[in-house]
N, C-alpha and C positions, 0 to 999 in steps of 0.2 A: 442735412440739406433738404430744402424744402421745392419741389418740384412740380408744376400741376402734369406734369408726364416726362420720363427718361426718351426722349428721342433717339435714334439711332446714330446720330452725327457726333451728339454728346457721349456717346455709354466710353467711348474712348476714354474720355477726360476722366469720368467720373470710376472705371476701371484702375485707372493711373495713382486718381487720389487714394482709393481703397488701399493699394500695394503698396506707395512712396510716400505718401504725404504724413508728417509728422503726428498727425490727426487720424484717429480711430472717426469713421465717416458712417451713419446713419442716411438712407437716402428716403425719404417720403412723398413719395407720389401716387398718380393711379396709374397702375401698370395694365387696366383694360381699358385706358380712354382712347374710344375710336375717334374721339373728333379730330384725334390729331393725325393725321395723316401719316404722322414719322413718327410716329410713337413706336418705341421698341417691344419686340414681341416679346410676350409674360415669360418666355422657357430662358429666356437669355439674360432676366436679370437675378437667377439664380447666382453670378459671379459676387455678387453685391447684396450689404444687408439692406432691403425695403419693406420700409412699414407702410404701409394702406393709407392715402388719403383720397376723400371725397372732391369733387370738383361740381358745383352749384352754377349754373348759367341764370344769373340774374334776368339778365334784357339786355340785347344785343350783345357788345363787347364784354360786358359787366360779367366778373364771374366769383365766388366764394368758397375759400377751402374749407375744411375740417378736418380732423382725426389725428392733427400734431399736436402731443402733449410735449411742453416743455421741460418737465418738469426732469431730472437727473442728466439731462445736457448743459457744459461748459458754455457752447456759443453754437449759434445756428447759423444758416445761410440762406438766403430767399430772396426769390425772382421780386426785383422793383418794380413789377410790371403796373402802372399807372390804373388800371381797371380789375386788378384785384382786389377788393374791399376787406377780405380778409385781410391785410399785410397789416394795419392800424390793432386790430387785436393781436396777432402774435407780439408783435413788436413792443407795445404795451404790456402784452404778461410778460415777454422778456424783462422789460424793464425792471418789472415787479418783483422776478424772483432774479435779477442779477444776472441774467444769462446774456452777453455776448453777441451783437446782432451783428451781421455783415449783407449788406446791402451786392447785387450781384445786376448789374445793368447797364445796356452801351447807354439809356440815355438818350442819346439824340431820334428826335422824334420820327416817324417812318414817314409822315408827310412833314416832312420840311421845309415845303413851303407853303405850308398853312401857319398863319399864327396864331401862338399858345397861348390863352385866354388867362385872367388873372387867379380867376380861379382854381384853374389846373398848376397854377405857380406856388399859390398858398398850399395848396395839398400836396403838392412834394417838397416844400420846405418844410414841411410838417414830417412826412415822411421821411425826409433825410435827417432831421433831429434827433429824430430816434435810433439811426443808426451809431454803429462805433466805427466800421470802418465799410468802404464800398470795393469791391472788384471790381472793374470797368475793361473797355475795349478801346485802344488806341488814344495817341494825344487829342483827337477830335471829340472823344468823351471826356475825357479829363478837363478838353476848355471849358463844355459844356457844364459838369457840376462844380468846377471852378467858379463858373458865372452866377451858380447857385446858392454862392457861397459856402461850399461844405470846404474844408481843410483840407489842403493839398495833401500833409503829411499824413494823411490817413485814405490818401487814395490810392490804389494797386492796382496799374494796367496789366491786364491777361487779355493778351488778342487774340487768341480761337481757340478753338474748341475740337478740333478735327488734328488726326495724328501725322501731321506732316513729315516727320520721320519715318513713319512706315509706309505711308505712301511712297517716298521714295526707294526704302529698300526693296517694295514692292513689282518695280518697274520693269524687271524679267517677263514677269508674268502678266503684268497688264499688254507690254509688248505683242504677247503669245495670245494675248486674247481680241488684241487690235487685228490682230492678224485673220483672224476666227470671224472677224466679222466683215473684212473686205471681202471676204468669201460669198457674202450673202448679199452686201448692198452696192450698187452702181455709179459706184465712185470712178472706177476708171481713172486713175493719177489725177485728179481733179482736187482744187483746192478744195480745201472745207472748212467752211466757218461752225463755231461747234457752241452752245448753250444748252448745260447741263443745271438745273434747281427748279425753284419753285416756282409754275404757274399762277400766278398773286397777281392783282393788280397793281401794286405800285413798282412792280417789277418792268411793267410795259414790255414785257417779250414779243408784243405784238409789232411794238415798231422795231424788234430788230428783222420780221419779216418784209417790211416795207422796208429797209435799210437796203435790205440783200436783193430784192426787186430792183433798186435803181442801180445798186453794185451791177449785176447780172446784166442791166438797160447800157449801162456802160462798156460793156462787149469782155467782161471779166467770167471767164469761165470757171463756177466753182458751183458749191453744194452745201446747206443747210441742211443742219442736223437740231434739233430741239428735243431736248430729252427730260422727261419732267411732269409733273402731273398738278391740279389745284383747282383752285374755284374760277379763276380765270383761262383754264382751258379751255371753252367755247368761244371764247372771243380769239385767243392763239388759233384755232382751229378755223375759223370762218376767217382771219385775216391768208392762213395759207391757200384755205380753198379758192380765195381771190386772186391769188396771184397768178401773174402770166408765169411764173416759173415752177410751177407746183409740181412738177413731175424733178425738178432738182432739191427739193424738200423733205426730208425726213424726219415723220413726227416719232420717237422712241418710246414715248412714255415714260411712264415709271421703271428708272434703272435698279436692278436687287442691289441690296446692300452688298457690298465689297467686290461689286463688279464695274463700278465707276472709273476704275485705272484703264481699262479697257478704249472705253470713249472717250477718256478726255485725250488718251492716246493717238484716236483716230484725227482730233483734229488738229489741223495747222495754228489754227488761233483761237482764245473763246472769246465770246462777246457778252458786253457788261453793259446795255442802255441805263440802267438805273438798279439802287441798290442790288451790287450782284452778293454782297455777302458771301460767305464762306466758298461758293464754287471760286473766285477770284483764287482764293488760297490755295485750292484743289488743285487746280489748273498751274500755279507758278510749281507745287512740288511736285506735279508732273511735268517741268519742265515746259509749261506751255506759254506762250505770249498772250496776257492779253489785252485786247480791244476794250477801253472805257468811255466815259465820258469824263467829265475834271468835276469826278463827286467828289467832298469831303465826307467821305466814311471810314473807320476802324481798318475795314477791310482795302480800301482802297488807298493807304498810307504807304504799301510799302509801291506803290506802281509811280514811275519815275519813266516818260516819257523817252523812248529813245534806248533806255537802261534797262529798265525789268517790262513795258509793256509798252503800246502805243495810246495816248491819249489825245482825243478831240480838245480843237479849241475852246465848242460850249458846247452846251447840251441838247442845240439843233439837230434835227435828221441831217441837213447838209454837210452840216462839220463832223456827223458820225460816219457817214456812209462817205465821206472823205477820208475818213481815219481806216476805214476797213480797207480801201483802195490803195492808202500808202501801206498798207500791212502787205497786201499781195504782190507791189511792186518791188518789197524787200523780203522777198522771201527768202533767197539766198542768209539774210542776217538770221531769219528765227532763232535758230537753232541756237545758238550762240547769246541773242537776248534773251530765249528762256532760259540756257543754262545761268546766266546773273538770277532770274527772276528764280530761280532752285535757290540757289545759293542764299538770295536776301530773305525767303521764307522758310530757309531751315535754321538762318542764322538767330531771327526775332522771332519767329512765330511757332513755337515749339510745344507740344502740349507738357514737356517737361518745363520750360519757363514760367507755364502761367501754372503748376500746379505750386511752384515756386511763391507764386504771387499771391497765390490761395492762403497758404500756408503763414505769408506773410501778412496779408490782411487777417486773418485769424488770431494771429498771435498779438497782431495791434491793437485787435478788438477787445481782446481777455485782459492786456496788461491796461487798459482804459479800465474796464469793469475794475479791476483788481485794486486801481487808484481810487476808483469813486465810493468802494468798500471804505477803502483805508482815509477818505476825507481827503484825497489831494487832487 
C-alpha cells in the first residue's frame, strides 16, 4: 500500500489488515513527514512492515512520490489523490509488469460546490482506466465514480477507517476520563455542544461559533468546546475572541491520541457545519448525537434525522442554529437517539467490514490481471 504518510486515525485499519486480511501487506510511506499533522509517530509503526517513500512538493497542492519498486508485488493499493503526479507512473509500470492496481478514494471533491473543469475530468478517466478495481467511501462515492463511468462490479465501499468497535468497548474508561475533566472545566451541569477534528477551512468550524452565539442570544444556556488544531485555527480563534460569549468557549487544542473517548463523552451533542468526516463516526460509537447540516458525504449516510442525529433543513446558519436549539429542547431523547446512532455505526461502519472490502477489491483486481494474462 502506497501511503504519502500512516496517519494516526488510520494505523488501526492498516494494523487490522497486517493481522486478518487474506493479504501479506507492505506499507510505503514517509514515516517522518511533518507536514502532516497526524502523521503517526516513527516508534509506532514498528507493528507494521514499511518501506521508505519520498514525498516531493511540486507547487502548491502538487506533490510527487518515489522509492516504490514494483517489482515482486501481486497488486498494490494507492491514494487516487487527484495532485499526485506520481500515481500515472506507478500505475503505468503496474501495468507493464502485470501487477494489480486498486485504486483507494471517497472521490467526491472537498469543494463541492466548485465545478470540476474538463480537464480535471480527462485526467481521472485516465487515471481510473488504469485501475482494476477502486475502494471507496459510502453510496455518495460509488454515484460519484459511477458518473465516471468506471464498473459498478469492481467498486468496494469501505466507510472508515477509525476502530468503532473499540471505541465502543472502550467507553468505561472514556467515562473515567470525562469525569477527570469536569474536575477542571466550568461546566456546571450545563449543556455542551462539543467539536472534536480538523481546523481546515472547508470545515467552517468558525461558523459553528456564530451558530452557538445566536443559540446562547436565544437565552439557551450551554458551553462550547472545540478541540482540534490546523491552518485554519486563526480564523477559529479570532471568531471566539469576538464573541459576546467567549468566557463559555473552550478552545482544547490538539486531543493526544486515544484520549478522544474522553471528550466526546463530555458532550451532549457534536456539531458537524460542513464536511465533519470521521469525528461524525467517533461521535455516534460514542454514542453521541449528532448536529449536521443535509450534507451528502460517505460519512454523513448513516445520520437519519430524528433516528441516529439531528439534521438542518439547509445549510443556512438559521436552519443550523435551529437544529442545535431543537437538540436542547430534546434533551431528555439523547440518550436513547445516540444509542440507535451506536448501533447503526457498529452495525456498517466497522473496520472489520471494510478490511473485508479491501480484501475483496484485491482479489477483484488479481483475478482481472490473471484474465488479461490469459487473453480473456
Amino acid at each position: 500500500m502506497l501511503q504519502r504518510a500512516i496517519a494516526h486515525y488510520r494505523f488501526p485499519l492498516f494494523e487490522k489488515l497486517a493481522l486478518e486480511s487474506n493479504c501479506d501487506w507492505t506499507f510505503h510511506c514517509d514515516d517522518h513527514d511533518q507536514r502532516i499533522s497526524t502523521g503517526l509517530p516513527s516508534p509506532d509503526l514498528h507493528r507494521l512492515l514499511v518501506r521508505r517513500i519520498r514525498n516531493r512538493q511540486l507547487a502548491g497542492p502538487v506533490w510527487y512520490q518515489t522509492g516504490l519498486r514494483l517489482a515482486g508485488f501481486d497488486a498494490f493499493v494507492l491514494d487516487l489523490g487527484w495532485t499526485l503526479l506520481s500515481n500515472p507512473r506507478y500505475l503505468l509500470e503496474a501495468r507493464l509488469r502485470g501487477v494489480a492496481s486498486i485504486g483507494w478514494s471517497k472521490g467526491i471533491p472537498q469543494n463541492a460546490d466548485r465545478p470540476e473543469g474538463s480537464v480535471k475530468r480527462i485526467y481521472q478517466e485516465f487515471i481510473l482506466s488504469l485501475c482494476d478495481s477502486i475502494v471507496l467511501y459510502g453510496k455518495s462515492s460509488l454515484d460519484y465514480f459511477l458518473k465516471l463511468g468506471f464498473p459498478e462490479n469492481r467498486l468496494f465501499i469501505a466507510q472508515n477507517t477509525i476502530d468503532t468497535v473499540r471505541i465502543a468497548q472502550e467507553l468505561p474508561a472514556a467515562i473515567e476520563h470525562k469525569q477527570r475533566l469536569l474536575q477542571t472545566l466550568p461546566f456546571k451541569g450545563r449543556f455542551v455542544f462539543g467539536y472534536m477534528g480538523g481546523l481546515i477551512e472547508r470545515k467552517r468550524v468558525e461558523c459553528i461559533v456564530t451558530a452557538f452565539n445566536e443559540v446562547r442570544t436565544r437565552g439557551v444556556d450551554a458551553a462550547l468546546v472545540i478541540a482540534g488544531a490546523g491552518p485554519a485555527q486563526s480564523t477559529v480563534e479570532a471568531a471566539v475572541a469576538a464573541s459576546p460569549f467567549r468566557p463559555d468557549i473552550f478552545l482544547a487544542g490538539r486531543v493526544p491520541v486515544r484520549e478522544e473517548g474522553g471528550w466526546f463523552q463530555l458532550f451532549d451533542v457534536y456539531l458537524s457545519f460542513a464536511q465533519g468526516g470521521l469525528g461524525i463516526l467517533e461521535a455516534m460509537a460514542n454514542g453521541k448525537v449528532v448536529v449536521s447540516t443535509p450534507e451528502r458525504f460517505p460519512e454523513t449516510e448513516l445520520l437519519v434525522d430524528g433516528e441516529t442525529a439531528f439534521l438542518s433543513q439547509d445549510f443556512s446558519l438559521p436552519s443550523f442554529v435551529a437544529c442545535m436549539a431543537r437538540a436542547v429542547a430534546q434533551a431528555r431523547q439523547l440518550e436513547s437517539i445516540g444509542q440507535r446512532a451506536k448501533r447503526r455505526v457498529l452495525s456498517e461502519a466497522t473496520l472489520e467490514n471494510m478490511v473485508l472490502s479491501i480484501d475483496r477489491a484485491v482479489a477483484c483486481a488479481l483475478e482481472r490481471r490473471i484474465g488479461k494474462r490469459n487473453g480473456k
